[in-house]
N, C-alpha and C positions, 0 to 999 in steps of 0.2 A: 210297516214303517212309514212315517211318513217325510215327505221333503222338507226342503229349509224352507220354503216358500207357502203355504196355503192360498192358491188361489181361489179357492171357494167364499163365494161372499153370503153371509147371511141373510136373510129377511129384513133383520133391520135395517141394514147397511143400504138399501137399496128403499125403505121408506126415510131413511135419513136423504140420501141424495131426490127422491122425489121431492120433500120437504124443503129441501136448496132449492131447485129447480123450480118450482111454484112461486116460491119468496123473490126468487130473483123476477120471474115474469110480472109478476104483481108489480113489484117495485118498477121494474121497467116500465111497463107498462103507463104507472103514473107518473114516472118523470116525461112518457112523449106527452101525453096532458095535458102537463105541465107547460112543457117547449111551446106546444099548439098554444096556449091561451098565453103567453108573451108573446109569441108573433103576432096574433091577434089584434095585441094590443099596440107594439108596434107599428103593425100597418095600420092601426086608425093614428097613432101617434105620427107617424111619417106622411099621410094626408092629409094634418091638421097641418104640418109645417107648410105641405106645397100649398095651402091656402091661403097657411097666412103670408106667403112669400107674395103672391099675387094681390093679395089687399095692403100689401106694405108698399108694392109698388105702385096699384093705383092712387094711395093715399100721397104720394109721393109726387105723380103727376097731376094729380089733384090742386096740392100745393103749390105745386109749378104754375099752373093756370091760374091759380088768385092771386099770384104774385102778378103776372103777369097783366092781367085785367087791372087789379091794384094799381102800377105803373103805367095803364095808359089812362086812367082815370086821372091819375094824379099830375099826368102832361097836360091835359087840357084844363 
């Protein structure tokens, strides 16, 4: 006789879950990749900014100075 239950898992049942388990790594696998090559990108995106922070400011001073120069030229 047997139970209400069959715990016995077949052959295939177990290259089925292999077959899951492969696909999910795969996939995972290229979504870290993935992550990796935007941050990547990111950090050159986010060192372009701190650069161009720095040349907005010297351009800034820059213009301060020819104002300036400008103004005592135009005194005398």
């Amino acid at each position: 006789m047997k139970s209400g239950l069959n715990m016995s898992f077949n052959l295939e049942f177990w290259i089925q879950i292999l077959i899951y388990a492969v696909t999910f790594g795969i996939t995972f696998g290229d979504f870290r990749a993935r992550i990796k090559i935007l941050e990547k990108k990111m950090d050159i995106h986010n060192r372009l900014q701190d650069r161009m922070a720095v040349v907005e400011q010297s351009t800034k001073s820059a213009h301060h100075r020819i104002d300036e120069l400008r103004d005592e030229i135009n005194s005398h």
